[in-house]
TORDOLUM-82744 format. One record per residue (C-alpha): residue number from 1; residue in one letter; x, y, z; chain. Coordinates in pm, 1 decimal, always signed. Example, Ala and Ser with C-alpha at 12.3 -4.5 7.8 and 13.67 -1.06 7.14 Angstrom:
2
num|residu|u|v|w|chaine
1|A|+1230.0|-450.0|+780.0|A
2|S|+1367.0|-106.0|+714.0|A
This chain:
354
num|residu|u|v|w|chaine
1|X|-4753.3|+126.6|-901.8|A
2|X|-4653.4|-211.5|-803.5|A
3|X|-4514.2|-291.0|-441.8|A
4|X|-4163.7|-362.6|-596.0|A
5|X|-4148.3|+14.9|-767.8|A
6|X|-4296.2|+192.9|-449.0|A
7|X|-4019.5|+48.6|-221.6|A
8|X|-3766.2|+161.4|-513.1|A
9|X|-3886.4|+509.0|-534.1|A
10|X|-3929.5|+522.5|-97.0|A
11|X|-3571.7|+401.4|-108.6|A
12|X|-3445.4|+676.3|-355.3|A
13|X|-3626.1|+897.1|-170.8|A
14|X|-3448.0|+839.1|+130.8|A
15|X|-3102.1|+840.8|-3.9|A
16|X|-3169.9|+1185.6|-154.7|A
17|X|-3287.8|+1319.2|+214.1|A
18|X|-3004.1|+1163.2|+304.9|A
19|X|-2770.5|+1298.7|+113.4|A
20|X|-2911.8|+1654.2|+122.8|A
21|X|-2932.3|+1665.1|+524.5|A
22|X|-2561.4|+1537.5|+485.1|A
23|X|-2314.6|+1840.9|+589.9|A
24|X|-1915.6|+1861.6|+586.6|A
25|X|-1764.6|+1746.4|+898.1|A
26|X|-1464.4|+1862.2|+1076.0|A
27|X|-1229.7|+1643.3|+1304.1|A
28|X|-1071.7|+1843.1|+1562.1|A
29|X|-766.5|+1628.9|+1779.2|A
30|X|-760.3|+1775.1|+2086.4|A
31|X|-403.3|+1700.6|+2213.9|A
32|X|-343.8|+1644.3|+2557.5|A
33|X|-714.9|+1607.1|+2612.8|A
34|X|-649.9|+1273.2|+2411.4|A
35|X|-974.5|+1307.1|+2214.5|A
36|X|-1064.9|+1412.5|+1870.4|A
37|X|-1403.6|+1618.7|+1860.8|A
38|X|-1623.8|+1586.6|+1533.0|A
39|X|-1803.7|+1938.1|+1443.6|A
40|X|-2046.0|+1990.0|+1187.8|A
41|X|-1923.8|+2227.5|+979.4|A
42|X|-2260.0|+2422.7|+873.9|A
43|X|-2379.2|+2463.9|+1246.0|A
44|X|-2049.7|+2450.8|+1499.8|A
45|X|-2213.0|+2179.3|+1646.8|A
46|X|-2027.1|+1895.0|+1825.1|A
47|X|-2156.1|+1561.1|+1710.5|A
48|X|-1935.6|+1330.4|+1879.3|A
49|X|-1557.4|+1331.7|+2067.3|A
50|X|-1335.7|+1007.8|+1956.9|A
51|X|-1177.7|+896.4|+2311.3|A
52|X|-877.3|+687.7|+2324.6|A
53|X|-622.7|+887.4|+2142.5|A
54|X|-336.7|+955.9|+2282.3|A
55|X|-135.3|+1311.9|+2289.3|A
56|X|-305.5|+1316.3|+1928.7|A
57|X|-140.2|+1569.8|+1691.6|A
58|X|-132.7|+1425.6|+1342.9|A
59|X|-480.8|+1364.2|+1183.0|A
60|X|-557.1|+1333.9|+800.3|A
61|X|-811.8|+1179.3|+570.2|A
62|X|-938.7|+1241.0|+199.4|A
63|X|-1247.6|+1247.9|+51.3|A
64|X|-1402.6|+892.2|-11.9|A
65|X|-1110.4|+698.5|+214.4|A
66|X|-1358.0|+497.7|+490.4|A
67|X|-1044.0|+626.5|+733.7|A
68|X|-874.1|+896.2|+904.0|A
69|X|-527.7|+852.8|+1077.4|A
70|X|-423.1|+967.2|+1459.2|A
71|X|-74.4|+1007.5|+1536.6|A
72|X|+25.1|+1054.2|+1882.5|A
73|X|+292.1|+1269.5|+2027.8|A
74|X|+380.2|+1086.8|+2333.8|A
75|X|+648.2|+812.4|+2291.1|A
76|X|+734.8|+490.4|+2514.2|A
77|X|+1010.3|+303.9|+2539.7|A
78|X|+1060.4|+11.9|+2323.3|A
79|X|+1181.4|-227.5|+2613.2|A
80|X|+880.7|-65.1|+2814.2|A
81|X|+567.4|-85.9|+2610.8|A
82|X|+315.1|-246.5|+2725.6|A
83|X|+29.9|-397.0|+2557.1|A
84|X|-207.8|-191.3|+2324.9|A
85|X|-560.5|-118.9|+2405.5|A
86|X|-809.6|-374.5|+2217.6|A
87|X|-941.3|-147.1|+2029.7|A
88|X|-1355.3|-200.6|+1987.6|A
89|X|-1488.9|-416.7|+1711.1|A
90|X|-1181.7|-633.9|+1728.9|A
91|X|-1178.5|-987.7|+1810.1|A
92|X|-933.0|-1071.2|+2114.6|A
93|X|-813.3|-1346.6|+1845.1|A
94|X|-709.1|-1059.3|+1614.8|A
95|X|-591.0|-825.4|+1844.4|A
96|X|-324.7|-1114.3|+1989.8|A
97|X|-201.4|-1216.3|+1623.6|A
98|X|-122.7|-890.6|+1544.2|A
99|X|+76.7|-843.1|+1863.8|A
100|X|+249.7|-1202.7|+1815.6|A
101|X|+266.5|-1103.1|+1464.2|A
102|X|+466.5|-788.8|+1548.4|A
103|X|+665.0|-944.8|+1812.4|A
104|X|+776.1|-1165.4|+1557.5|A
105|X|+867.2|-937.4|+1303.4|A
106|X|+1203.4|-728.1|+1236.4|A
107|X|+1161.1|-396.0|+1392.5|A
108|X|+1078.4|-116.3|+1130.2|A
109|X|+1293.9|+180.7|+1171.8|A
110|X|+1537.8|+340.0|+1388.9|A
111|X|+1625.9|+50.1|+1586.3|A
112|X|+1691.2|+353.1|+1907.4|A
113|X|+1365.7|+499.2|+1850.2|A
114|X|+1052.5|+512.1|+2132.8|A
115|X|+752.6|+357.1|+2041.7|A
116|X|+442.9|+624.8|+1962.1|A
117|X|+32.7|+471.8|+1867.8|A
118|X|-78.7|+549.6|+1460.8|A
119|X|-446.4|+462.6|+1525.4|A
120|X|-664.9|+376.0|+1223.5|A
121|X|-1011.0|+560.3|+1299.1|A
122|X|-1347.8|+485.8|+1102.4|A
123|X|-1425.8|+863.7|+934.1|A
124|X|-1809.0|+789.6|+953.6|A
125|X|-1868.3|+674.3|+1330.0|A
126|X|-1530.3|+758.1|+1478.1|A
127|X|-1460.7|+395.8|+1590.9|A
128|X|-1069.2|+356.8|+1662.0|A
129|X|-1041.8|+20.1|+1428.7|A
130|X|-688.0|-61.0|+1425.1|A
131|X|-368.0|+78.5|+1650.1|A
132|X|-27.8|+56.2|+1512.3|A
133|X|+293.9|+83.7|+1723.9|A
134|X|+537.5|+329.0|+1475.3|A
135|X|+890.9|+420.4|+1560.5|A
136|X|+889.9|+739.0|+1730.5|A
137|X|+630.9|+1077.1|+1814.5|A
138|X|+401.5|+1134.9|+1490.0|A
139|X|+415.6|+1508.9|+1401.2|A
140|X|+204.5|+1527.1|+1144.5|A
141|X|+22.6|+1272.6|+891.1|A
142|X|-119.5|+1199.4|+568.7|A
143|X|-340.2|+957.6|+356.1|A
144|X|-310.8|+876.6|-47.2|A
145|X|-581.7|+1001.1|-252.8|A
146|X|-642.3|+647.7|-347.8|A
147|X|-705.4|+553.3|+48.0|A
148|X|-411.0|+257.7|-26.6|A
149|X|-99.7|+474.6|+208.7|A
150|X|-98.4|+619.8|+553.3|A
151|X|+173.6|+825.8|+583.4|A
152|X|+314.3|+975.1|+986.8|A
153|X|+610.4|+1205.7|+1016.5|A
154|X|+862.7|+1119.6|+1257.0|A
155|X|+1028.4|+1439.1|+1331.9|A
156|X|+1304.2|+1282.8|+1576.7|A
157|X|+1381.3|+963.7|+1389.3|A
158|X|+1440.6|+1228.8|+1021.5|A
159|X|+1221.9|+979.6|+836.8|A
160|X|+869.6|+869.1|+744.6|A
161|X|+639.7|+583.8|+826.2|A
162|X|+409.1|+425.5|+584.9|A
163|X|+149.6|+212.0|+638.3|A
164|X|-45.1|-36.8|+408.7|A
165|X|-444.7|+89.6|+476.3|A
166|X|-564.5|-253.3|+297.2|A
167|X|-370.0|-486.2|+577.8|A
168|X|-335.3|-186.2|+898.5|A
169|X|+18.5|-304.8|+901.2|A
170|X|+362.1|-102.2|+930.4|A
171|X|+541.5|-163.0|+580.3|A
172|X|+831.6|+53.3|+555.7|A
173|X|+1010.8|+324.5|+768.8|A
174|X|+1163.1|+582.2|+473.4|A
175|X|+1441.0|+843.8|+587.5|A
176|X|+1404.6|+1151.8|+447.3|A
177|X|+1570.3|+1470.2|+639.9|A
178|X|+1672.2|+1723.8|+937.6|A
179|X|+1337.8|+1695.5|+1111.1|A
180|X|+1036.4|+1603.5|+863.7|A
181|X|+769.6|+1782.5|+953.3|A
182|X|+453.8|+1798.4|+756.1|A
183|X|+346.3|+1523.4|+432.9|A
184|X|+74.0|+1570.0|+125.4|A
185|X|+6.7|+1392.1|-169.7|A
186|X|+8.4|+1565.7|-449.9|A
187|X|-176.1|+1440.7|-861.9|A
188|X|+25.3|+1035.4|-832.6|A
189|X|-96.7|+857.6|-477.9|A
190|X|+189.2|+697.7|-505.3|A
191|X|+403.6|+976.6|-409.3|A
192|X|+416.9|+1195.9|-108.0|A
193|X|+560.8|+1511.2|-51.9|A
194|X|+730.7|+1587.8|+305.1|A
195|X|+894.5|+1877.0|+419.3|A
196|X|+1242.1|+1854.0|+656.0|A
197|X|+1202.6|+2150.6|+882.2|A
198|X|+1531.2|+2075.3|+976.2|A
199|X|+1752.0|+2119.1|+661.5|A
200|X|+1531.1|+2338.5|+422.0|A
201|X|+1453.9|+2080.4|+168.7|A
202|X|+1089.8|+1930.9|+22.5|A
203|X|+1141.8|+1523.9|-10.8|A
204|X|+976.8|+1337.3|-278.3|A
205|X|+906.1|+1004.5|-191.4|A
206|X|+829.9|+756.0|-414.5|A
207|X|+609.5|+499.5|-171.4|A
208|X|+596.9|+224.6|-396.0|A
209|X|+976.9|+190.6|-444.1|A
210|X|+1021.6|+261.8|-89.4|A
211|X|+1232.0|+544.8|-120.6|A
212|X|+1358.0|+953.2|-223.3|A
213|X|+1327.7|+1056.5|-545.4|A
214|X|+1512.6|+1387.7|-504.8|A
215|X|+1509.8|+1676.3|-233.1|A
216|X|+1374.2|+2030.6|-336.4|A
217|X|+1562.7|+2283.7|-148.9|A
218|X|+1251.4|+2470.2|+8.6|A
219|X|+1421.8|+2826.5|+211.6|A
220|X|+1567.4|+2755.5|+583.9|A
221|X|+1321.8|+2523.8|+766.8|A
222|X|+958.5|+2466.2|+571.9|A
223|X|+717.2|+2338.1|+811.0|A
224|X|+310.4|+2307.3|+656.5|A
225|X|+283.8|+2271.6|+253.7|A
226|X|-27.2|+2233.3|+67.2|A
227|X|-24.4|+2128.4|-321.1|A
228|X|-192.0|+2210.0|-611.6|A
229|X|-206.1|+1909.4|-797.7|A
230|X|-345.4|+2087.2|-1178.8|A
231|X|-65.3|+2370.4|-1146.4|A
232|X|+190.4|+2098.4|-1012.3|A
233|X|+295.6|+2336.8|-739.6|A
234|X|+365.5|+2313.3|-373.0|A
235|X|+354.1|+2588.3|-84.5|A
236|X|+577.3|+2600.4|+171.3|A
237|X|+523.0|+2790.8|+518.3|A
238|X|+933.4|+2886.4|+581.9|A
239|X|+829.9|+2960.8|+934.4|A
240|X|+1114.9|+3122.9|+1070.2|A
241|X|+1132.1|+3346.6|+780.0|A
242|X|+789.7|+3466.2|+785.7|A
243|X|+741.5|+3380.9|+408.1|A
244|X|+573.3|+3129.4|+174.9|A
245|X|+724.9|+2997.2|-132.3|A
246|X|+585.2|+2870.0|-443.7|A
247|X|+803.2|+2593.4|-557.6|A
248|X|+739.7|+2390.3|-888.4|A
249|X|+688.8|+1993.5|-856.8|A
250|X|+818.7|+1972.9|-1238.3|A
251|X|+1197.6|+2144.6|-1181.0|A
252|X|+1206.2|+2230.2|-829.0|A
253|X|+1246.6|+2575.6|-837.6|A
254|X|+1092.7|+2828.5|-622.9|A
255|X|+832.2|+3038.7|-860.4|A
256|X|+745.2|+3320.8|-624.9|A
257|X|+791.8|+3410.1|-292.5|A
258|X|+585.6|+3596.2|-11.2|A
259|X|+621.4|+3785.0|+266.5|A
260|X|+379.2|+3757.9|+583.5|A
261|X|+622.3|+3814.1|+879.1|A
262|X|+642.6|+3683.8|+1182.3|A
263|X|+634.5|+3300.9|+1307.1|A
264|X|+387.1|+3090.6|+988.4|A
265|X|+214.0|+2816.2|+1105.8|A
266|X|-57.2|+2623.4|+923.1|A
267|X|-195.7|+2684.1|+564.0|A
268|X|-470.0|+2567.1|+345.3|A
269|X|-604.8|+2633.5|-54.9|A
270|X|-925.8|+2747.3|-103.6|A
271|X|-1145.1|+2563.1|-342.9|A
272|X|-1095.8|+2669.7|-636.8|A
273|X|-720.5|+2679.9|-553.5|A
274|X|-727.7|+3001.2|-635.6|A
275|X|-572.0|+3186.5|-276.1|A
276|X|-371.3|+3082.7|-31.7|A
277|X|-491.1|+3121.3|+354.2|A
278|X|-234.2|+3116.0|+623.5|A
279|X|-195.7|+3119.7|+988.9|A
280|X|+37.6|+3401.9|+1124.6|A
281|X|+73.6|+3283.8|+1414.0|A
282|X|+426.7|+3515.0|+1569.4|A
283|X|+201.2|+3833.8|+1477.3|A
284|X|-174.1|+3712.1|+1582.6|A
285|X|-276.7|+3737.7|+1214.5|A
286|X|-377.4|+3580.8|+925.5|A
287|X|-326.8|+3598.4|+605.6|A
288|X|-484.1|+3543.4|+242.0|A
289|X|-226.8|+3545.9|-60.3|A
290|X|-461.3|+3576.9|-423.6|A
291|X|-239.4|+3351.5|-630.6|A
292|X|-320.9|+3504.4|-969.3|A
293|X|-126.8|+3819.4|-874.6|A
294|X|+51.6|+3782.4|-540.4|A
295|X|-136.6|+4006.4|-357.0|A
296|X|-88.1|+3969.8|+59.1|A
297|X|-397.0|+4077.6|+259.1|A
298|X|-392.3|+4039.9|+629.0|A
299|X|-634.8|+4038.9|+958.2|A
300|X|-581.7|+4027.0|+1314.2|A
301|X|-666.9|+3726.0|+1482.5|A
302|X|-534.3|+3707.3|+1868.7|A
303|X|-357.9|+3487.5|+2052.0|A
304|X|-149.0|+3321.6|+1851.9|A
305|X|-344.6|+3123.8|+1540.2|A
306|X|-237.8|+2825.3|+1473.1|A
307|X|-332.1|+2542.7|+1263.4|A
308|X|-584.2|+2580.1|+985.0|A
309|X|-819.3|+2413.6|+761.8|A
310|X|-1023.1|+2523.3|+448.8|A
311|X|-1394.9|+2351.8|+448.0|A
312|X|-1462.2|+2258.3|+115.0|A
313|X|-1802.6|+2420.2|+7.2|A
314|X|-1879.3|+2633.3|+291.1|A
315|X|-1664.3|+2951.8|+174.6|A
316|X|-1520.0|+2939.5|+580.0|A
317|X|-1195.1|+2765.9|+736.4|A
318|X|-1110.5|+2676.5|+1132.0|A
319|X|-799.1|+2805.4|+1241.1|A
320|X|-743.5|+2668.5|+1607.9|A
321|X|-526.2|+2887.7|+1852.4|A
322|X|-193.7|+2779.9|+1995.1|A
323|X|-229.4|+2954.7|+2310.8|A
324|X|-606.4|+2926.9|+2403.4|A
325|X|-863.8|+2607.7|+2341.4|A
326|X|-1084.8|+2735.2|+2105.9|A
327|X|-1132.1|+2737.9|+1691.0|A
328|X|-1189.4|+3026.9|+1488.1|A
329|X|-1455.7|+2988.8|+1192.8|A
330|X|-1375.3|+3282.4|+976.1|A
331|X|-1535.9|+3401.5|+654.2|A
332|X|-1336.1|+3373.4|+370.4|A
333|X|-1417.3|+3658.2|+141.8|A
334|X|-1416.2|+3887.4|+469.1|A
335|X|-1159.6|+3783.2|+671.3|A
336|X|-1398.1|+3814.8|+962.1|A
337|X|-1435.2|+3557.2|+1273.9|A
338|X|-1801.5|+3424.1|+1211.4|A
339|X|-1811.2|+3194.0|+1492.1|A
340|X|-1599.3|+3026.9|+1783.0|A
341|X|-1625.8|+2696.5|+1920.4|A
342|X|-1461.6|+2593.2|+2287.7|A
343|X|-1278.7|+2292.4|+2245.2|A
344|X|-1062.6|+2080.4|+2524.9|A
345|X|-679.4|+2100.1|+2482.7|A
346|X|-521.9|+2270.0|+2196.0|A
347|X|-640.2|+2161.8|+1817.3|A
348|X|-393.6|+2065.4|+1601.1|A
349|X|-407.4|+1903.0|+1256.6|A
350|X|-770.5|+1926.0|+1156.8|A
351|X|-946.9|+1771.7|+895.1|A
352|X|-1269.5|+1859.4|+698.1|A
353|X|-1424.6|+1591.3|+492.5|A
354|X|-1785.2|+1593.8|+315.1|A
């Protein structure tokens, strides 16, 4: 074997240890403890905590994207903001042409609106790369399967912002309803999803054209929605209600409907898209729905679960609690709590990526 051919196959064999000591990772934001912690998923273990966020609430990624984004809560006053953080890895020459670049510019958005941070965060070492100033609290967020859109709903300013993942920039501020809540992308990257908690209606938003397609009505205030992009459906949590509907992406029209009771909260697919986990949280429960046949099976799960993620290839999701600072790993096929993890603050929009 020649020197050339030994290094090849020492190399290969070091990608495949690589990739088979590689496990699915979680990102937990933390709220008011202004951190995001990163879990491996397989062992509960904490690997790292992301400082430098902000009241973060909003947090979303997709598999293969380099980047998650961190909305934050807390909102400043336009006239009072000060200057961002340099975030690490910048150049002080980039970080003051992007503020004389922005200073510049035409403010995007409600022209009344506070000022709230939409950081840009590397997924694989947690650096914060980029902070953008965004019109107004980010509730929730969102990034296009293709990694090209950023997406944070603005829950007091009824609209969207987008933002262009190739330049970091704010592009467009897109109104959509009452009091959007939650966004996902669904089989066109191009087009996001985002529910208006405030007027019972599902927004389609075409990104590229910069504006609504049509509004689904979607029962009396949907919050959390997850898609299946294959079926072309998209569940709604009706919160207030206590129910999930099924709604089809092709007419609009709600397929099914069912009943959990109590105050919903977050909700994830399983894998194979094949049931529907929820997080009860008004009744301390949660719940599995079997698509194929509608069936409702529930657990308790106390206090007060809250947001909830499904970890692709481990047959477990987290659901964080509202009213305690912990996460709940719980076995899928059992509906059993398999493990806890202590976390600081309360965990809100969580993200598992491989």
């Amino acid at each position: 074997m020649t020197f050339r051919s030994s290094l090849a196959v020492t190399a290969a064999l070091m990608l495949s240890t690589a990739i088979a000591s590689a496990q699915p990772m979680v990102f937990v934001p933390e709220g008011s403890a202004n951190t995001v912690r990163m879990v491996n998923a397989e062992t509960g273990e904490t690997v790292k905590r992301i400082t430098g966020l902000e009241a973060v609430h909003g947090l979303s990624g997709a598999p293969g994207v380099p980047y998650l984004i961190a909305g934050s809560y807390a909102e400043t006053d336009r006239a009072e903001i000060a200057e961002l953080t340099q975030p690490e890895g910048v150049s002080e020459d980039e970080h003051a042409a992007h503020h004389s670049a922005a200073k510049d510019d035409e403010p995007i958005g409600p022209s009344d609106a506070g000022i709230s941070i939409l950081s840009v965060v590397d997924a694989t070492s947690g650096k914060v790369m980029r902070q953008i100033e965004v019109p107004g609290a980010v509730h929730h967020t969102a990034v296009s399967p293709d990694g090209r859109y950023g997406v944070a709903t603005h829950p007091s300013g009824d609209g969207i912002s987008v933002i262009d993942l190739s330049t970091f920039r704010l592009t467009a501020f897109i109104p959509t309803g009452g009091m959007p809540n939650y966004a996902a992308f669904g089989s066109d990257p191009d087009v996001v999803y985002v529910s208006n908690a405030g007027n019972g209606t599902i927004s389609e938003v075409d990104l590229e054209q910069g504006f609504v397609r049509r509004n689904i009505v979607a029962g009396s205030g949907p919050e959390h929605i997850a898609i299946d992009p294959d079926k072309a459906v998209l569940y709604a949590a009706d919160a207030d209600a206590g129910e999930v509907l099924e709604l089809s992406l092709g007419d609009g029209t709600v397929l099914r409907s069912f009943a959990i009771g109590g105050e919903l909260h977050g909700m994830d697919l399983s894998d194979d898209r094949e049931t529907l986990f929820v997080a009860g949280r008004g009744e301390d429960k949660i719940a599995t729905i079997t698509l194929a046949d509608g069936n409702v099976q529930t657990a308790a799960l106390s206090p007060e679960p809250y947001h909830l993620t499904n970890i692709p290839g481990t047959g477990t999701f987290f659901v964080s609690s509202r009213a305690e600072p912990k996460v709940w790993i719980i076995d899928e096929a059992t509906m059993t709590v398999k493990g806890e993890l202590s976390i600081d603050g309360v965990g809100h929009q969580m993200v598992a990526l491989p």
